[in-house]
C-alpha positions in Angstrom: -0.2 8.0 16.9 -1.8 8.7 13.6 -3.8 11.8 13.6 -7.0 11.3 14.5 -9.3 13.9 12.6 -7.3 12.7 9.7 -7.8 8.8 9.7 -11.7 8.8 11.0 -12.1 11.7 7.9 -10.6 9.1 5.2 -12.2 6.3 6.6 -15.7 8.1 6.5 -15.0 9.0 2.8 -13.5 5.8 1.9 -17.0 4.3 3.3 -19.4 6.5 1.1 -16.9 5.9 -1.7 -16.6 2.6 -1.6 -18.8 0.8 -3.9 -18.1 3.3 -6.4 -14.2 2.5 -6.0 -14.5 -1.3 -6.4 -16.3 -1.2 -9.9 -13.9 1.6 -11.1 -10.7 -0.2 -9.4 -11.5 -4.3 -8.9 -10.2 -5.2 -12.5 -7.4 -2.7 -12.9 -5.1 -5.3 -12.7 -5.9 -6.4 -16.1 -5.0 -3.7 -18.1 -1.5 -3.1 -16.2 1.5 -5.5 -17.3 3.5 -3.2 -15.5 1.6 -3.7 -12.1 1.2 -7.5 -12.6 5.1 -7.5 -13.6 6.1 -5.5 -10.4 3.7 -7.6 -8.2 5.3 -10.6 -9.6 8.7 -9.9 -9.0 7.4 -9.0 -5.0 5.9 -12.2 -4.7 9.0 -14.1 -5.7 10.7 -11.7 -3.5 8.5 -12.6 -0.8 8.3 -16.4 -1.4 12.6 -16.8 -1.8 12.5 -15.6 2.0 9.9 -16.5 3.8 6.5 -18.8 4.4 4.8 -16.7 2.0 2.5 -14.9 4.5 2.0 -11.3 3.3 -0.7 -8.2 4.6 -2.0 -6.2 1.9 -2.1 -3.1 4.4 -5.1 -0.7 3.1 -6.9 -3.6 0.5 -9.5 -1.7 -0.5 -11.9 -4.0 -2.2 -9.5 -6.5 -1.9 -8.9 -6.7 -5.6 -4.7 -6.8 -4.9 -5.3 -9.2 -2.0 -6.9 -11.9 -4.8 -3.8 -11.3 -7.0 -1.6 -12.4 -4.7 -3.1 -15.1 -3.2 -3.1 -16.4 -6.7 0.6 -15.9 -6.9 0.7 -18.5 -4.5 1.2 -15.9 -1.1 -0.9 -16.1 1.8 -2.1 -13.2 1.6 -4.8 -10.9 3.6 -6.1 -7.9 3.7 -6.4 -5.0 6.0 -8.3 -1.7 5.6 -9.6 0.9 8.1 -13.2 1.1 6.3 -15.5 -1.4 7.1 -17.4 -0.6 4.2 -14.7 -2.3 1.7 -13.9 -5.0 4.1 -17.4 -5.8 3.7 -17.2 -5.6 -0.3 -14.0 -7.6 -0.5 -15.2 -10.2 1.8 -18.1 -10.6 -0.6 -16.1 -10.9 -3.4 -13.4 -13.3 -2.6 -15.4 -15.4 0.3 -12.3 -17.3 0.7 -9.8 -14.8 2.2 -9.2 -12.9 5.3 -9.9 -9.6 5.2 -10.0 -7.4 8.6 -11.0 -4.0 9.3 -7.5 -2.1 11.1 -5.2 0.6 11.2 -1.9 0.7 8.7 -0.5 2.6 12.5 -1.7 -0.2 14.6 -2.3 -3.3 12.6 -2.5 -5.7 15.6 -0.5 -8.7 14.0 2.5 -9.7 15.6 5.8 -8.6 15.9 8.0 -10.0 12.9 5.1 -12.5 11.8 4.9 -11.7 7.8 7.4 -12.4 5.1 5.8 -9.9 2.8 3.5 -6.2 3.7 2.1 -4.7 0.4 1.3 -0.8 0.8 0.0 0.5 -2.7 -1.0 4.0 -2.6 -2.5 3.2 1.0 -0.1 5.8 2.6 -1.2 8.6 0.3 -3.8 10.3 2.8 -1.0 9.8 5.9 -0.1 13.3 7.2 3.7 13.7 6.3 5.0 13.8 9.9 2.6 10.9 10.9 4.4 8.7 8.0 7.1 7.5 10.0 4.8 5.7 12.4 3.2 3.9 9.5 7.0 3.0 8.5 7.5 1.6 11.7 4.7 -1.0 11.9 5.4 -1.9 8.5 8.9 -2.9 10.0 7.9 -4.1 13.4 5.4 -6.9 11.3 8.2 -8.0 8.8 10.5 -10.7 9.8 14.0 -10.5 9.3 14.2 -10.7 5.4 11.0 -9.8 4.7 10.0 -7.6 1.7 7.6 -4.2 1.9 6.9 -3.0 -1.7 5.3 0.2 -1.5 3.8 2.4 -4.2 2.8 5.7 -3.9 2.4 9.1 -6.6 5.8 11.3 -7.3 6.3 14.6 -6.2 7.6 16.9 -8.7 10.7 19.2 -7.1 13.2 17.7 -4.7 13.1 20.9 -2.8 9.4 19.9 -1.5 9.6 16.4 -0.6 5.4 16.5 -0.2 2.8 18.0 -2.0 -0.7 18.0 -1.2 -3.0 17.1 -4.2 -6.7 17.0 -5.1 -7.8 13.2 -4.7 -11.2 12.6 -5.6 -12.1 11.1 -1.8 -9.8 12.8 0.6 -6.7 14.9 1.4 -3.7 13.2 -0.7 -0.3 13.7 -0.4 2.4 13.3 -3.2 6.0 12.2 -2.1 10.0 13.0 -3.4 11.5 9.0 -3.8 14.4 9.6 -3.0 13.1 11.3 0.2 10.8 8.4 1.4 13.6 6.2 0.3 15.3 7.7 2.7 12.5 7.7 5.6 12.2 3.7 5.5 16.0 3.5 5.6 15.5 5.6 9.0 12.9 3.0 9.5 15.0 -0.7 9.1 14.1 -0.9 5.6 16.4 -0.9 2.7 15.5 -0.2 -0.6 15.9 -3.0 -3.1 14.8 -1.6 -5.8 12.4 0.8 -7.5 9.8 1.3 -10.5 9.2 4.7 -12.3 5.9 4.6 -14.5 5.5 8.1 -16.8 2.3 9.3 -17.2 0.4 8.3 -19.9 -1.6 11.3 -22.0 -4.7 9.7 -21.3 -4.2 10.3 -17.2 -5.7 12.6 -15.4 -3.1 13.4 -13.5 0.0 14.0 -15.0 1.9 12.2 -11.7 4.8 9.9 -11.9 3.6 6.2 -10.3 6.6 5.0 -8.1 7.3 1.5 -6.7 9.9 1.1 -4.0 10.7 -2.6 -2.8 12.7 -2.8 0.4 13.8 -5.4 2.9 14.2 -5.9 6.6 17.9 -6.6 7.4 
């Protein structure tokens, strides 16, 4: 099981945070061709092998969850703080959005063609990730995509590093090394995205994408 000191401490910050993350966050979309272009090619992805039926697993506001529906997925959302179930459910009124665990998600074994995971596994403790992995697999059906995006770690050597978030403990991950953790975990990668940091960030972090399937 997921550590519990760790989970109740980011859902409790995610809560006090979370009105303050949707206005900075809810239209970020709009100013990323390379996120729209990436969730795009997940959607078609998605779509080629399935019903369409995908969990955007840590939503958040729900912001991503709206995107996709209007790529034509059935998309829901699923995030451990009530407090940004509560703002996403007020924003889009006409999507499902449930308070849950990434560890424990409660949907049924091989029952989504799609599970979208962007920088919701950050705050996992490293040897807690695998569980996470697991569900992610245990939810997919057979040909079902998991695109999962997450900030690079810088040295090879140290396949995590710990960094400052602004809400709660973060942790930075070596692709080829979580690459490696969902092939362990029934997922293969398909592909990947590598997004340099701009000069303007303020964090000088790689963005990765990885896109894997279900066998």
């Amino acid at each position: 099981m997921i550590e519990h000191d760790a989970l109740t401490a980011t859902r409790v910050a995610y809560d006090a945070a979370a009105s303050t993350y949707a206005q900075l966050f809810r239209d970020s979309l709009r100013d990323s061709p390379l996120d729209r272009a990436i969730l795009g090619v997940f959607a078609e992805a998605v779509s080629a092998n399935g019903d369409g039926r995908v969990a955007d697993l840590g939503c958040g506001p729900g912001h991503v969850t709206a995107y996709l529906d209007g790529l034509g997925l059935a998309a829901f959302g699923v995030d451990a703080s009530p407090a940004m179930i509560e703002l996403a459910r007020e924003a889009y009124p006409g999507l499902r959005f449930d308070v849950g665990s990434m560890a424990a998600s409660g949907i049924a074994d091989g029952a989504l063609s799609g599970v979208l995971s962007r920088w919701s596994v950050i705050h996992t403790p490293p040897r807690e990730l695998p569980v996470i992995l697991s569900e992610f697999h245990r939810v997919l059906a057979p040909g079902g995509h998991l695109l999962i995006g997450f900030s690079a770690s810088e040295d090879p050597s140290h396949p995590t590093q710990v960094f400052d978030h602004a809400v709660a403990p973060a942790y930075r991950w070596w692709p080829d090394h979580l690459a490696a953790l969902l092939r362990e975990s029934g997922l293969a990668e398909v592909a990947r995205t590598v997004r340099e940091p701009q000069p303007t960030d303020r964090r000088q972090f790689k963005e990765i994408h990885l896109l894997a399937r279900k066998a």
